[in-house]
LOKEVEX-914290 format. One line per 2 residues: their letters; for each residue x, y, z of N, C-alpha, C. Coordinates in steps of 0.1 Angstrom, whole numbers. Example, Ala and Ser with C-alpha at 12.3 -4.5 7.8 and 13.67 -1.06 7.14 Angstrom:
// residues 2
AS) 132,-57,78,123,-45,78,132,-33,78; 128,-22,71,137,-11,71,129,0,79
// end
This chain:
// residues 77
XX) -213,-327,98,-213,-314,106,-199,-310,109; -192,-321,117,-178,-318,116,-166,-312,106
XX) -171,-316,90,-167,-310,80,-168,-295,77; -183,-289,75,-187,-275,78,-182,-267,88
XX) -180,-272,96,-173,-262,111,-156,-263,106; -152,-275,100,-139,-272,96,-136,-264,85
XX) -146,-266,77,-141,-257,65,-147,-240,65; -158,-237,80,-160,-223,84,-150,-218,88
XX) -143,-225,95,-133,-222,105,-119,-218,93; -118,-221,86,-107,-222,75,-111,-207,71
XX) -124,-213,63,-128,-198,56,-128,-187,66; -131,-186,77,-128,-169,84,-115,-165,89
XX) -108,-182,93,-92,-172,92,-85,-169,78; -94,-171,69,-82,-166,57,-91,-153,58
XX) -102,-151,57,-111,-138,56,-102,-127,64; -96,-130,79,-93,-126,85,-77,-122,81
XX) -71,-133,79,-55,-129,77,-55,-124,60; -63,-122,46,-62,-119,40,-57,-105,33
XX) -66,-98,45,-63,-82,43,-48,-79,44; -41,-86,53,-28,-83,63,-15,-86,52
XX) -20,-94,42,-14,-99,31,-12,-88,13; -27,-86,21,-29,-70,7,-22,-60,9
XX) -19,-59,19,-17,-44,24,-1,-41,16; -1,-27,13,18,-24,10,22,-15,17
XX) 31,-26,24,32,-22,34,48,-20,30; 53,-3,35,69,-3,28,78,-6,37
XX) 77,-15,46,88,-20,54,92,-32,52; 80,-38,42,83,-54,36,97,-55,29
XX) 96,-66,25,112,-66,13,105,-72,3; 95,-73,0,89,-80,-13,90,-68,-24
XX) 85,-71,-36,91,-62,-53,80,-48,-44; 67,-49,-43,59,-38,-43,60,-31,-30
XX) 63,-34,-22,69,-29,-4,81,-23,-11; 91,-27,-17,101,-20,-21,95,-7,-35
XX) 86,-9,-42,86,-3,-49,74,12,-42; 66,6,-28,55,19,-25,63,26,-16
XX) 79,18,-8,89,25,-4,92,38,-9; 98,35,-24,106,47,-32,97,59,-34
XX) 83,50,-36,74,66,-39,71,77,-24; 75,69,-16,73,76,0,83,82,0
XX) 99,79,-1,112,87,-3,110,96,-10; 106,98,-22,103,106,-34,94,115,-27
XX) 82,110,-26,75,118,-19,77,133,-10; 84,124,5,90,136,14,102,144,3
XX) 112,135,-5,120,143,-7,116,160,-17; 104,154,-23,98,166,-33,88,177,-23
XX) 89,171,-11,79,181,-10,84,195,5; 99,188,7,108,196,12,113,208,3
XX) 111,211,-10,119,220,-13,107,230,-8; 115,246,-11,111,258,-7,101,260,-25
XX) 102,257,-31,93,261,-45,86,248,-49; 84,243,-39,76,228,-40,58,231,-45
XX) 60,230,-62,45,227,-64,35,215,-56; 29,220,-48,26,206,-39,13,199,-47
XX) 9,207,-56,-1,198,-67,4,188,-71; 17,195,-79,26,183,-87,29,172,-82
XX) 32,174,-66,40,166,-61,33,155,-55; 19,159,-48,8,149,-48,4,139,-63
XX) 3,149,-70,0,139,-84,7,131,-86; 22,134,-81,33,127,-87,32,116,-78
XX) 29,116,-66,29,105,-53,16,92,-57; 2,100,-65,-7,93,-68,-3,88,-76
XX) 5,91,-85,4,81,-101,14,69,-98; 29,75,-91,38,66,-87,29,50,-78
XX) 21,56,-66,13,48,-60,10,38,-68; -3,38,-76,-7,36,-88,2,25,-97
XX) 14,32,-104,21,20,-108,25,10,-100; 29,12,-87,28,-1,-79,21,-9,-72
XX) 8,-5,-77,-2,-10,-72,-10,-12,-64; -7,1,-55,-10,8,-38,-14,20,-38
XX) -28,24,-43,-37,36,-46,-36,40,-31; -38,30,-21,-46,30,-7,-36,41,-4
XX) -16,38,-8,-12,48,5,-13,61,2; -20,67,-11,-25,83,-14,-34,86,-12
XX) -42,80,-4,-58,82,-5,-58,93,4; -50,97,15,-52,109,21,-46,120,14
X) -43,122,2,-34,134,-1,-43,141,-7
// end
């Protein structure tokens, strides 16, 4: 019994801290934190101009996402 409760216990803190590990998050320093960074830079920077197709500029933020592997941070656009 003491086995089972040890290895429940294992299994819900990874259940738990797992998510925290998926996430891209662009303040990290890892390749993809740095890489969902640049498409956020890009992002604001494209969508400050005065003739800013904002279609384009969304699409361009989803695909960038996308190659880095972080659909999640476009999902509002």
């Amino acid at each position: 019994m003491k086995k089972f409760s040890i290895a429940t216990a294992i299994a819900i803190f990874a259940a738990m801290t797992a998510p925290a590990f998926a996430s891209c998050d662009t303040h990290a320093e890892d390749e993809q934190a740095v890489c969902a960074s640049k498409c956020e830079d890009q992002y604001l920077k494209d969508q400050q101009g005065w003739t800013a197709d904002m279609s384009k500029v969304k699409s361009n933020k989803k695909a960038c996402d996308e190659k880095c592997g972080c659909p999640q941070n476009s999902k509002g656009l």
